[in-house]
OpenMM code with the backbone's topology and positions (N, CA, C; nanometers):
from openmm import Vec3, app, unit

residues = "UNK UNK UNK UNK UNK UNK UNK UNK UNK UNK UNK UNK UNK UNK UNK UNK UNK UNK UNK UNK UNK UNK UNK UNK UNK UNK UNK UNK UNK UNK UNK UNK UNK UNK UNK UNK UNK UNK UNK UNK UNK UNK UNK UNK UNK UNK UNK UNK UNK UNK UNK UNK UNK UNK UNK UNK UNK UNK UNK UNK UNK UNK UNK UNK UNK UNK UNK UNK UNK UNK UNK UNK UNK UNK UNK UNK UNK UNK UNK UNK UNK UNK UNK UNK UNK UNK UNK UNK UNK UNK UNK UNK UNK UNK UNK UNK UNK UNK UNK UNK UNK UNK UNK UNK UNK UNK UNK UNK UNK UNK UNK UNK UNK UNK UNK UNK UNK UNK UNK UNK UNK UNK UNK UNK UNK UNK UNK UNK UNK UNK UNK UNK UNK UNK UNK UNK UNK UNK UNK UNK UNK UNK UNK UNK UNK UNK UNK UNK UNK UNK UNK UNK UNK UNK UNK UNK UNK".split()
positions = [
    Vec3(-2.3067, 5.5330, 0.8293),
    Vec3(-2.1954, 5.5959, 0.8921),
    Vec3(-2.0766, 5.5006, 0.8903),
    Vec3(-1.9477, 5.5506, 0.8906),
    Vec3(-1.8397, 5.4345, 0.8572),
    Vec3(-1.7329, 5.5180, 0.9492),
    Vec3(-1.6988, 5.4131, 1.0249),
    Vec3(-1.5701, 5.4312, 1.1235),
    Vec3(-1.4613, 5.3963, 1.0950),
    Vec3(-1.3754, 5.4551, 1.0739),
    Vec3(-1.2356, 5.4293, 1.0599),
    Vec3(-1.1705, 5.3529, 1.1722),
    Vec3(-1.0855, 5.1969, 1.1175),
    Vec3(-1.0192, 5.1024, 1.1953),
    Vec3(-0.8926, 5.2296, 1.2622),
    Vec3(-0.8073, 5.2134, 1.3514),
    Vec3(-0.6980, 5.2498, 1.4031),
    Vec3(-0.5744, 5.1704, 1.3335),
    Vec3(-0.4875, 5.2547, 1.2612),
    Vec3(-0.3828, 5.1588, 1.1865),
    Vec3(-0.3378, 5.0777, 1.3012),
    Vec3(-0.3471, 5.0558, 1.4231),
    Vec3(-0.2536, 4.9602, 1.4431),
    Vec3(-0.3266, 4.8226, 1.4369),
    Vec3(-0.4874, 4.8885, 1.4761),
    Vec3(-0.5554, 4.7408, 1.4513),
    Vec3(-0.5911, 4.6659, 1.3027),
    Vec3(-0.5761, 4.7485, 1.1991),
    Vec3(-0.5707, 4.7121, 1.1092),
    Vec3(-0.4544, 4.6282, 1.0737),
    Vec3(-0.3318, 4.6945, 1.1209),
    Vec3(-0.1747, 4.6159, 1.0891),
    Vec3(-0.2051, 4.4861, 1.1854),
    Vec3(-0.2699, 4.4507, 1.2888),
    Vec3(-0.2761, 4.3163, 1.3696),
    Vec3(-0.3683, 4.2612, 1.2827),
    Vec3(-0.4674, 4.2835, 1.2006),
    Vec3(-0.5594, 4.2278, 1.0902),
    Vec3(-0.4818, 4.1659, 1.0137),
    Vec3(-0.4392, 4.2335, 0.9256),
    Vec3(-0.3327, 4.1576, 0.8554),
    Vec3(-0.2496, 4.0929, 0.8845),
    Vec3(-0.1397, 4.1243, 1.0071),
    Vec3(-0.0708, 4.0641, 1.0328),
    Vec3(-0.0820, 3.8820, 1.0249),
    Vec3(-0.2853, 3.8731, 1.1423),
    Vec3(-0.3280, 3.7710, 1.1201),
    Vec3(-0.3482, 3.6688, 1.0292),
    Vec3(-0.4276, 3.7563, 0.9561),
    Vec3(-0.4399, 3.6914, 0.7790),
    Vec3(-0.3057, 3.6409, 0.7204),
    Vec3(-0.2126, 3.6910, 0.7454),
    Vec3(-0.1016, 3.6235, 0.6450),
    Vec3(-0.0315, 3.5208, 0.7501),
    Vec3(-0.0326, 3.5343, 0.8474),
    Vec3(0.0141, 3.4000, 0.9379),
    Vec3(-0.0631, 3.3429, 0.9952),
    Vec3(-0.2026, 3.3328, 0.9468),
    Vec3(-0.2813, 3.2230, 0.9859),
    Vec3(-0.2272, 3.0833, 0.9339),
    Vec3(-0.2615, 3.0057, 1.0604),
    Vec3(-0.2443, 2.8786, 1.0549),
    Vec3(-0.3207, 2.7698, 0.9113),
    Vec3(-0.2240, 2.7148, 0.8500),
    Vec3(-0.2650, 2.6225, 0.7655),
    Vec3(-0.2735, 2.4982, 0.7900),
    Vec3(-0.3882, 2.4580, 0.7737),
    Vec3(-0.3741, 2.3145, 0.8086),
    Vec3(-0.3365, 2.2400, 0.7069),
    Vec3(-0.2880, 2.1393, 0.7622),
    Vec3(-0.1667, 2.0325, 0.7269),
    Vec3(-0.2338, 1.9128, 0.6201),
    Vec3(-0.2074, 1.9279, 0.5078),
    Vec3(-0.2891, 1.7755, 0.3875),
    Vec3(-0.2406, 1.6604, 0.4376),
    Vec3(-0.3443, 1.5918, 0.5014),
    Vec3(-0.3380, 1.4633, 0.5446),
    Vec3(-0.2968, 1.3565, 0.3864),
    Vec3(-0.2201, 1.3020, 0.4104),
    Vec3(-0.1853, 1.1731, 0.2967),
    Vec3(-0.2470, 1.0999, 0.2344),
    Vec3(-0.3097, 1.0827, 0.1912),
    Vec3(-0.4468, 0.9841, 0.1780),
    Vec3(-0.3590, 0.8536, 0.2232),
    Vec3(-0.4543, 0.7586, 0.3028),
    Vec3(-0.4042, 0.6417, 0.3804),
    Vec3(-0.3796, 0.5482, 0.2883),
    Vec3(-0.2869, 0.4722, 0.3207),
    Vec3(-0.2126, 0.3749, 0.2177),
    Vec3(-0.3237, 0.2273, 0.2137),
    Vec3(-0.2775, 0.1913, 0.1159),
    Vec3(-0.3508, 0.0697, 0.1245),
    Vec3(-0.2859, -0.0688, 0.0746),
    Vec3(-0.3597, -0.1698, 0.0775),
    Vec3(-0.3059, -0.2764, 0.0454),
    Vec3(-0.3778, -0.3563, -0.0484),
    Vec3(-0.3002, -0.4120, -0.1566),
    Vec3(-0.2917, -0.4354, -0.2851),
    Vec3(-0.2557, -0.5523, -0.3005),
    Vec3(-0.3774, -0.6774, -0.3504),
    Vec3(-0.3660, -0.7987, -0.3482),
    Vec3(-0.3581, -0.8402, -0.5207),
    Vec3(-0.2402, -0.9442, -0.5698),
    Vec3(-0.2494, -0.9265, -0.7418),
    Vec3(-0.2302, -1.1078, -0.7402),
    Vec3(-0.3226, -1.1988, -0.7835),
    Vec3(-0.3309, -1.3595, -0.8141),
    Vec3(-0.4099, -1.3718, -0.8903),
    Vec3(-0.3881, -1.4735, -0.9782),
    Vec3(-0.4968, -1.4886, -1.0650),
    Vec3(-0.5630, -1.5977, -1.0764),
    Vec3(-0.5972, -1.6547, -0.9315),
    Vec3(-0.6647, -1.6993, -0.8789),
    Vec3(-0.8109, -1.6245, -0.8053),
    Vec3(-0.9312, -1.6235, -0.8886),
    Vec3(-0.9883, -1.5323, -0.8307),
    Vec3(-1.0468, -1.5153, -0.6726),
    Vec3(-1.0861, -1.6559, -0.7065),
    Vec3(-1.1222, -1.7019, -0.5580),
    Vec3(-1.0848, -1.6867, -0.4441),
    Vec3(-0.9025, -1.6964, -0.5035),
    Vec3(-0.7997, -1.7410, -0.3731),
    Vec3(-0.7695, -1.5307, -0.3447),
    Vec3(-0.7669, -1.5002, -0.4507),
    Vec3(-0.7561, -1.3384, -0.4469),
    Vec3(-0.8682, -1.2731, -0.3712),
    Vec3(-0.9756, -1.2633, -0.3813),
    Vec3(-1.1223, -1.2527, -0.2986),
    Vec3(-1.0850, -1.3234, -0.1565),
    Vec3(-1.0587, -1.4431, -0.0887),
    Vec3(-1.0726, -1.4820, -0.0004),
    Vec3(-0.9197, -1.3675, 0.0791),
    Vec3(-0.8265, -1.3536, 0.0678),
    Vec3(-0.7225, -1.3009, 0.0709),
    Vec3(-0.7528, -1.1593, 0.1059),
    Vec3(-0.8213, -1.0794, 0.0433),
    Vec3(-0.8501, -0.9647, 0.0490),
    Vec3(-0.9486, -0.9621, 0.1839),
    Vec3(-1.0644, -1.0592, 0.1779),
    Vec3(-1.1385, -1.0451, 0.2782),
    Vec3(-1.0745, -1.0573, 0.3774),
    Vec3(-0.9697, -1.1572, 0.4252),
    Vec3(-0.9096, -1.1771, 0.5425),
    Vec3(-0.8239, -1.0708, 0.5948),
    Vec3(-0.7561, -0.9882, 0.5064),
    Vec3(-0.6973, -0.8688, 0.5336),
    Vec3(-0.7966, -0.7697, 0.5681),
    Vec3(-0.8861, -0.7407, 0.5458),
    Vec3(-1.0091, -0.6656, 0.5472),
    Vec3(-1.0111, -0.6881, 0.6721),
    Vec3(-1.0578, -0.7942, 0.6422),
    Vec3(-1.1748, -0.8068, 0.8283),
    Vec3(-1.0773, -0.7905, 0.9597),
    Vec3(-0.8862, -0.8083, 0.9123),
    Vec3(-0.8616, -0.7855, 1.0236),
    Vec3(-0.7405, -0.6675, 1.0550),
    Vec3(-0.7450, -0.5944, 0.9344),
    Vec3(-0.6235, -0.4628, 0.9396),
    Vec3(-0.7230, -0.3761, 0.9152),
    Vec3(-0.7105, -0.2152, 0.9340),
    Vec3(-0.7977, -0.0827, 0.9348),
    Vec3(-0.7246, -0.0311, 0.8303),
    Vec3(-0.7888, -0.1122, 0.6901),
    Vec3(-0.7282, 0.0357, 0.5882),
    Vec3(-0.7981, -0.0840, 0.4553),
    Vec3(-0.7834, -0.0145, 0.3563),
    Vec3(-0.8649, -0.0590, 0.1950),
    Vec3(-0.7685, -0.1851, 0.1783),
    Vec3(-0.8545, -0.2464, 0.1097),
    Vec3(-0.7569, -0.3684, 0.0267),
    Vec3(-0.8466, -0.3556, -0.1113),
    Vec3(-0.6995, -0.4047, -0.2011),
    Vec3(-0.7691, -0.3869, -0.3175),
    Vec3(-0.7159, -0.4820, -0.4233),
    Vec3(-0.7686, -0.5705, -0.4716),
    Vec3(-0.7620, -0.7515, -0.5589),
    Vec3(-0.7674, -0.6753, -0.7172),
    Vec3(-0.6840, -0.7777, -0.7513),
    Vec3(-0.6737, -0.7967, -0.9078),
    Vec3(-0.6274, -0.9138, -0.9441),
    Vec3(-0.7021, -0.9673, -1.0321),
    Vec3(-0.6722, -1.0772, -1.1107),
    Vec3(-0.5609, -1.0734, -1.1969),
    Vec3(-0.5463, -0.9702, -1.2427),
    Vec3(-0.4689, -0.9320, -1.3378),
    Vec3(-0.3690, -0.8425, -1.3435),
    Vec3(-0.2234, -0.8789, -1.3448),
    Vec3(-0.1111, -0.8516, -1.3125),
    Vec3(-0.1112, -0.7039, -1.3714),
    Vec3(-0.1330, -0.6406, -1.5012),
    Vec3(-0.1281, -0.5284, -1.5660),
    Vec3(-0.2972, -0.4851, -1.4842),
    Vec3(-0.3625, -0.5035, -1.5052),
    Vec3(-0.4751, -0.4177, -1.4325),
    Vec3(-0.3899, -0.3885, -1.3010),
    Vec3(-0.3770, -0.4461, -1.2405),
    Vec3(-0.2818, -0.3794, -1.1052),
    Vec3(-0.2344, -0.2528, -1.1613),
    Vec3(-0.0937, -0.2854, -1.2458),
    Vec3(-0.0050, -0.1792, -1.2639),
    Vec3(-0.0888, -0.0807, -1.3137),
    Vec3(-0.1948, -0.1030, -1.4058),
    Vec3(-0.2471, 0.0240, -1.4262),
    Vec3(-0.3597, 0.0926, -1.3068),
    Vec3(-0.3503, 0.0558, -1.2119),
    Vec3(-0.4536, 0.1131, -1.1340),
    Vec3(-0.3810, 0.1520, -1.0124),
    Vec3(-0.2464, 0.0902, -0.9511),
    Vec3(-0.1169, 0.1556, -0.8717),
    Vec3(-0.1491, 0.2656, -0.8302),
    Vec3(-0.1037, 0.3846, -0.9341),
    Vec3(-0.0726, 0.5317, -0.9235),
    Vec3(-0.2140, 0.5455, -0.8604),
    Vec3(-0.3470, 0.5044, -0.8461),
    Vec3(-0.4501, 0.6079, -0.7857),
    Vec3(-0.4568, 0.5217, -0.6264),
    Vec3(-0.4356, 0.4126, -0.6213),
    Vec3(-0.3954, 0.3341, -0.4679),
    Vec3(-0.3682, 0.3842, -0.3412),
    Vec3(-0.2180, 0.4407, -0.3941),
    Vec3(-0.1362, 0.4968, -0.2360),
    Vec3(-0.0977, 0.3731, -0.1860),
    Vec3(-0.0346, 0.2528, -0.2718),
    Vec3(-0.0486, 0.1170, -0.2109),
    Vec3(0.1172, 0.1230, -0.0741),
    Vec3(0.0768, 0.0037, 0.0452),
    Vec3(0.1592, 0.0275, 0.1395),
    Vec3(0.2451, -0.0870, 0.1286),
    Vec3(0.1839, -0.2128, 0.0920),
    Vec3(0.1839, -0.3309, 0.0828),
    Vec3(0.1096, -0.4009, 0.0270),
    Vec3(0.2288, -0.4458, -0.1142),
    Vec3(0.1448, -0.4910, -0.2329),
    Vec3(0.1884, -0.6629, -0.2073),
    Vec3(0.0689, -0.7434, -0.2499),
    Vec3(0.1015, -0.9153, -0.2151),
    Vec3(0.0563, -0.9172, -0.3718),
    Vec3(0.1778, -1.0447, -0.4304),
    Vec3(0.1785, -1.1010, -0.5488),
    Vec3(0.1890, -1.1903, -0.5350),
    Vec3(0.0766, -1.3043, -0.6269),
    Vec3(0.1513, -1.4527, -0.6578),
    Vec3(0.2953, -1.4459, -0.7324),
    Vec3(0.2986, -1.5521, -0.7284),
    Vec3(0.4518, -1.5621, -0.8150),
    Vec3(0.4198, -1.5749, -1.0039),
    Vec3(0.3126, -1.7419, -0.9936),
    Vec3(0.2834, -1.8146, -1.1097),
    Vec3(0.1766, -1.7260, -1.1449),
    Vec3(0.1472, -1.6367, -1.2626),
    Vec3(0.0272, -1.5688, -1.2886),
    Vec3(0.0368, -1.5708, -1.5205),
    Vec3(-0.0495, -1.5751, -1.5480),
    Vec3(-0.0340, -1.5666, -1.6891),
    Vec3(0.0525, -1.4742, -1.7536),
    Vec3(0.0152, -1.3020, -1.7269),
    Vec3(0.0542, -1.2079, -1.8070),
    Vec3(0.1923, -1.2225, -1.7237),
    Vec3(0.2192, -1.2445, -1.6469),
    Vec3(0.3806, -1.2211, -1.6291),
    Vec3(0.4177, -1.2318, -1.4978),
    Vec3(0.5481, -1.3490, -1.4284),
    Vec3(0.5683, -1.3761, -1.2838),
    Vec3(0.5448, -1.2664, -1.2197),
    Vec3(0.5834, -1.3079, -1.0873),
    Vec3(0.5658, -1.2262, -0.9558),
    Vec3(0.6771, -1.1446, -0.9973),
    Vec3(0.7921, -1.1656, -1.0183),
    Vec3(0.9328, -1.1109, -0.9778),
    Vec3(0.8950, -1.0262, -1.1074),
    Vec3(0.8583, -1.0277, -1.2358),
    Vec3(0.8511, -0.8998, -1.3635),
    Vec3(0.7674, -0.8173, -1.2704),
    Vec3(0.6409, -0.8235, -1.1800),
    Vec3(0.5433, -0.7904, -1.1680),
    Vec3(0.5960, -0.6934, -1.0475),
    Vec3(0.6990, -0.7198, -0.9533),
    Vec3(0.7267, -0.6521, -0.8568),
    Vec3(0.8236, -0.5522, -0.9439),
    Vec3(0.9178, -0.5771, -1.0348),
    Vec3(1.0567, -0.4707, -1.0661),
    Vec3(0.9356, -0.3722, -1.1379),
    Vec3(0.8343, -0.3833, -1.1903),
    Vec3(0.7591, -0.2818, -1.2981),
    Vec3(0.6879, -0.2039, -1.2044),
    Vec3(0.5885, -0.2380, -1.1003),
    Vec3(0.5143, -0.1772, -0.9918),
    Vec3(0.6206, -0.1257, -0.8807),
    Vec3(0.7731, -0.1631, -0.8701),
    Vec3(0.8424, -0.0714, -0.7693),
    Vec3(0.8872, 0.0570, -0.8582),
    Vec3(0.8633, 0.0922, -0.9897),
    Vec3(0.9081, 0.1712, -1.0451),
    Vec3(0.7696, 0.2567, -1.0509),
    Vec3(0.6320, 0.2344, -1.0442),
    Vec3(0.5076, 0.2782, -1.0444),
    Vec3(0.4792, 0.3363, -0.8731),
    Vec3(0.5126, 0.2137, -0.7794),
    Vec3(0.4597, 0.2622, -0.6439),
    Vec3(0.5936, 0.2459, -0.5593),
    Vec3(0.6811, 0.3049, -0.5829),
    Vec3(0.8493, 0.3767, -0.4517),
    Vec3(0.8639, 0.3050, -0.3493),
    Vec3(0.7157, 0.3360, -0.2819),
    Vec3(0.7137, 0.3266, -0.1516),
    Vec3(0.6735, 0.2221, -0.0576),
    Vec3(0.5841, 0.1394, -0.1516),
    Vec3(0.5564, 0.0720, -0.1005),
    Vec3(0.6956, -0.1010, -0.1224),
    Vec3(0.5924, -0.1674, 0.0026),
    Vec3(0.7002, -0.3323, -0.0340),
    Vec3(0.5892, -0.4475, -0.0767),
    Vec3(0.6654, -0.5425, -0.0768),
    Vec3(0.6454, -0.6397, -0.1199),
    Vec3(0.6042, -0.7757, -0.0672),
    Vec3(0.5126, -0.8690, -0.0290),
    Vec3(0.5218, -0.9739, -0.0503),
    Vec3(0.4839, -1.0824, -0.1171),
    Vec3(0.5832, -1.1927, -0.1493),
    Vec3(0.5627, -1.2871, -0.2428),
    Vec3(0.4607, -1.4447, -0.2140),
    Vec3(0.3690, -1.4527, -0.2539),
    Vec3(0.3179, -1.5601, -0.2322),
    Vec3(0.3746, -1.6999, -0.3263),
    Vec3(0.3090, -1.7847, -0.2619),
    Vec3(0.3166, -1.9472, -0.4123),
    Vec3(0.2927, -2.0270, -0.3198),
    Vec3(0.2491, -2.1416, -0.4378),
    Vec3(0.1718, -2.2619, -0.3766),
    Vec3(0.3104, -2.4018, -0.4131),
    Vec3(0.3834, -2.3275, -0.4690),
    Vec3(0.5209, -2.3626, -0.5333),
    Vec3(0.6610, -2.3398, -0.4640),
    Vec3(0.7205, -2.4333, -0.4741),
    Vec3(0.8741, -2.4307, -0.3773),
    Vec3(0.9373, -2.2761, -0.4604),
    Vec3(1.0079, -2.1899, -0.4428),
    Vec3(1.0339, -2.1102, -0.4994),
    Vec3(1.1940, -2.1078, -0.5172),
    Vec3(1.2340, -2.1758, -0.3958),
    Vec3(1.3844, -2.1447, -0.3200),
    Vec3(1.4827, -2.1683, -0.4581),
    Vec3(1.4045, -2.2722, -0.5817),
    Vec3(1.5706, -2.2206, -0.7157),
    Vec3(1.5732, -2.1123, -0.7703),
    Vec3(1.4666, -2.0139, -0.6879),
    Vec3(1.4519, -1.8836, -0.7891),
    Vec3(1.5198, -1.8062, -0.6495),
    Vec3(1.5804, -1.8355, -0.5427),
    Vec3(1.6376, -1.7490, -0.4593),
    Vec3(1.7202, -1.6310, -0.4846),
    Vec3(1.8132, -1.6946, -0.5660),
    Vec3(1.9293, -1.5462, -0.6158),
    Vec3(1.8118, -1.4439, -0.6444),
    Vec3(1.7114, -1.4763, -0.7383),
    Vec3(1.6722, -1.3831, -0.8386),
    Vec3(1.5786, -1.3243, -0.7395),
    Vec3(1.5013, -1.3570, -0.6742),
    Vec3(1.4089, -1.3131, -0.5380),
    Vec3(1.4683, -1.2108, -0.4870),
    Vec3(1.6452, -1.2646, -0.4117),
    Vec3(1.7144, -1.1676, -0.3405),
    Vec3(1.7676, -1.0198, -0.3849),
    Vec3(1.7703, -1.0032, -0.5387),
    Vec3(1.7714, -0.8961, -0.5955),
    Vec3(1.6996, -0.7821, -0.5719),
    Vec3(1.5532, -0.8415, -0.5517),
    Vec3(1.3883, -0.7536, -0.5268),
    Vec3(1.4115, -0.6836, -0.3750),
    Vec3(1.4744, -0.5273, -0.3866),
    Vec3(1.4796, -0.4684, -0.2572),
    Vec3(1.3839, -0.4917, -0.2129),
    Vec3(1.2716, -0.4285, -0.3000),
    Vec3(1.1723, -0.4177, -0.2432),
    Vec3(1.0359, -0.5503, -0.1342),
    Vec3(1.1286, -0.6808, -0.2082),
    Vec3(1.0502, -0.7838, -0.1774),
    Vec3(1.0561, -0.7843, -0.0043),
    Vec3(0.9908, -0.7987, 0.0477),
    Vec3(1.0168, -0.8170, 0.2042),
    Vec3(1.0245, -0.9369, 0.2754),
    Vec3(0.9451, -1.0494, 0.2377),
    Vec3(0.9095, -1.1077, 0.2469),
    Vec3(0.8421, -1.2330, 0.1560),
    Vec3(0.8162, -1.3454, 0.1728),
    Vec3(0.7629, -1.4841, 0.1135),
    Vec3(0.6469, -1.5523, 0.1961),
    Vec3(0.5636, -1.5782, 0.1058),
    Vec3(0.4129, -1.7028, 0.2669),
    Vec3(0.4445, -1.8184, 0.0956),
    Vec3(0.4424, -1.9263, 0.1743),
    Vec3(0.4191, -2.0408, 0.1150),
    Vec3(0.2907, -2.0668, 0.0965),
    Vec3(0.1879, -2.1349, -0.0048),
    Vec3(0.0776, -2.1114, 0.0054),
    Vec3(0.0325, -2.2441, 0.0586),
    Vec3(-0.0471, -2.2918, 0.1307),
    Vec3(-0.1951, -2.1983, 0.1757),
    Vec3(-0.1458, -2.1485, 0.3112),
    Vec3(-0.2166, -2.0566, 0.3557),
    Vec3(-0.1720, -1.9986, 0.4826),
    Vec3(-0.3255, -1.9495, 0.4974),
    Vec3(-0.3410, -1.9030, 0.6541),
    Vec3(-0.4196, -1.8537, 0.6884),
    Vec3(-0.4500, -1.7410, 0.7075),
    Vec3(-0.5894, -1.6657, 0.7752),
    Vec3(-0.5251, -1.5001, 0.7950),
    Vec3(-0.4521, -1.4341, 0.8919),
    Vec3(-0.3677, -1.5399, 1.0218),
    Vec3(-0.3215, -1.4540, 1.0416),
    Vec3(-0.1459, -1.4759, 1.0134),
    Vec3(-0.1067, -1.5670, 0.9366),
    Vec3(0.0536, -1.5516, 0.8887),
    Vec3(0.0589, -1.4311, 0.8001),
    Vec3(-0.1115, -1.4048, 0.7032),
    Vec3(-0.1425, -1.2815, 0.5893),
    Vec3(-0.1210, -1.1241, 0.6974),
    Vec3(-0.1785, -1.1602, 0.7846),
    Vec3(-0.2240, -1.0082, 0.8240),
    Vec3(-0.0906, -0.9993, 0.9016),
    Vec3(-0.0181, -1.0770, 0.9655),
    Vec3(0.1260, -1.0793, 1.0513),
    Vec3(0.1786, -1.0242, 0.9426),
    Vec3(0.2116, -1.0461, 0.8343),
    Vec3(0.3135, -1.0477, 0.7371),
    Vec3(0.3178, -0.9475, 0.6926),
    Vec3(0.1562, -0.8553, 0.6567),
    Vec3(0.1513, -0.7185, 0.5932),
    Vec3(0.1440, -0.6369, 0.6682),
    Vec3(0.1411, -0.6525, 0.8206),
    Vec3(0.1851, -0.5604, 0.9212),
    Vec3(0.3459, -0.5488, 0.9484),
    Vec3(0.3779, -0.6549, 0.9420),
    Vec3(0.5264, -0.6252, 0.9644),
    Vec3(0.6233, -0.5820, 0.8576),
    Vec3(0.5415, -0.5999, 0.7191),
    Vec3(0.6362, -0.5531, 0.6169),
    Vec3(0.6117, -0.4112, 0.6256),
    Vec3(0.5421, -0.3709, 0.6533),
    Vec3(0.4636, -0.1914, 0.5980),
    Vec3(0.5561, -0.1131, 0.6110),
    Vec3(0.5928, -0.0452, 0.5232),
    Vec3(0.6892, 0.0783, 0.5551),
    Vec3(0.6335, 0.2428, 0.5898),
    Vec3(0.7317, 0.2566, 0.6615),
    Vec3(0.6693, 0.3529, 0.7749),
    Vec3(0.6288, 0.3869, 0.8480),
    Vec3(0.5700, 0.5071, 0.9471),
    Vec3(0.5164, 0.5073, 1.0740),
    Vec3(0.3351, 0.4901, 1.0483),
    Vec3(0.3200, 0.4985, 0.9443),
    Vec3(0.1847, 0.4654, 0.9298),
    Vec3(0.1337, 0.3412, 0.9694),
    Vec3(0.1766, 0.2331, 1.0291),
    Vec3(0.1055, 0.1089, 0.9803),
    Vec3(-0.0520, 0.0853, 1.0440),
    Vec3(-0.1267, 0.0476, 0.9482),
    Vec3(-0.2923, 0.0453, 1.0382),
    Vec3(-0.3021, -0.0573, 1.1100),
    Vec3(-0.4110, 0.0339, 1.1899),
    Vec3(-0.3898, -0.1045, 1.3678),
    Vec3(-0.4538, -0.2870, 1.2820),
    Vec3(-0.4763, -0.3320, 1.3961),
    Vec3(-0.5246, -0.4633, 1.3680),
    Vec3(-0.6561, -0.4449, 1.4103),
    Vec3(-0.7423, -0.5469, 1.4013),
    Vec3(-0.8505, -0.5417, 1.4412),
    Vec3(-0.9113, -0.6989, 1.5345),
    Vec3(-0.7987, -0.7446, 1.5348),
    Vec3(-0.7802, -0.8868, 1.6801),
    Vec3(-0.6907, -0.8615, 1.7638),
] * unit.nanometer
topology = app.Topology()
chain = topology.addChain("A")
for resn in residues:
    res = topology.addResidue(resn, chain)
    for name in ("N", "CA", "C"):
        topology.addAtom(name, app.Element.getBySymbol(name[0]), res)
């Protein structure tokens, strides 16, 4: 046996269906993007960000492996040495701000940098400099305060 709806409850059926609520695509969470080619010093770096910010970190030895792996990231805050084989910090930041927009920058070295100042100050995107060696928390201070946007992930000290 089949009962016929009442058009008006049918018109509130639909009505529903087409202005049901959509939920909202969360961003995938940004992350942070460590590039030295120092492996060791790159690994230790990453861990320290790890253990004390809430979000991915992700190391490369290799200045172009970075750039090619960028676009799947979502990076928030990317850290570069300066001195690296395939190509300085400063080539390495103008090529990856054209790959990742949004994110910034900071510059590491174990090296005085300050005669390369003009050319540093060019890098909108650069935010920041750590002289090297530093510990984790001038690292984790530094990539919290550079982060752009309201996203930034908590700490974990």
């Amino acid at each position: 046996m089949h009962f016929a709806k009442p058009a008006a409850t049918l018109a509130a059926i639909a009505a529903r269906a087409v202005n049901a609520p959509r939920k909202k695509t969360e961003a995938p969470r940004r992350s942070v993007v460590i590039v030295d080619d120092e492996k060791s010093y790159v690994e230790l770096m990453a861990e320290m960000i790890a253990d004390n910010v809430d979000c991915k970190v992700h190391a490369f030895t290799r200045p172009l492996d970075a750039l090619g792996a960028l676009p799947g990231l979502s990076a928030g805050v990317i850290v570069t040495d300066y001195f690296m084989p395939e190509m300085d910090g400063i080539e390495f930041i103008k090529r990856a701000a054209k790959v990742e927009p949004h994110a910034t920058f900071i510059m590491i070295s174990g090296h005085n940098l300050d005669p390369l100042e003009y050319e540093l100050s060019r890098l909108r995107k650069l935010k920041l400099r750590l002289q090297k060696p530093f510990g984790w928390r001038p690292l984790t201070i530094a990539v919290l305060e550079v982060w752009p946007g309201k996203d930034v992930p908590t700490k974990k000290f």
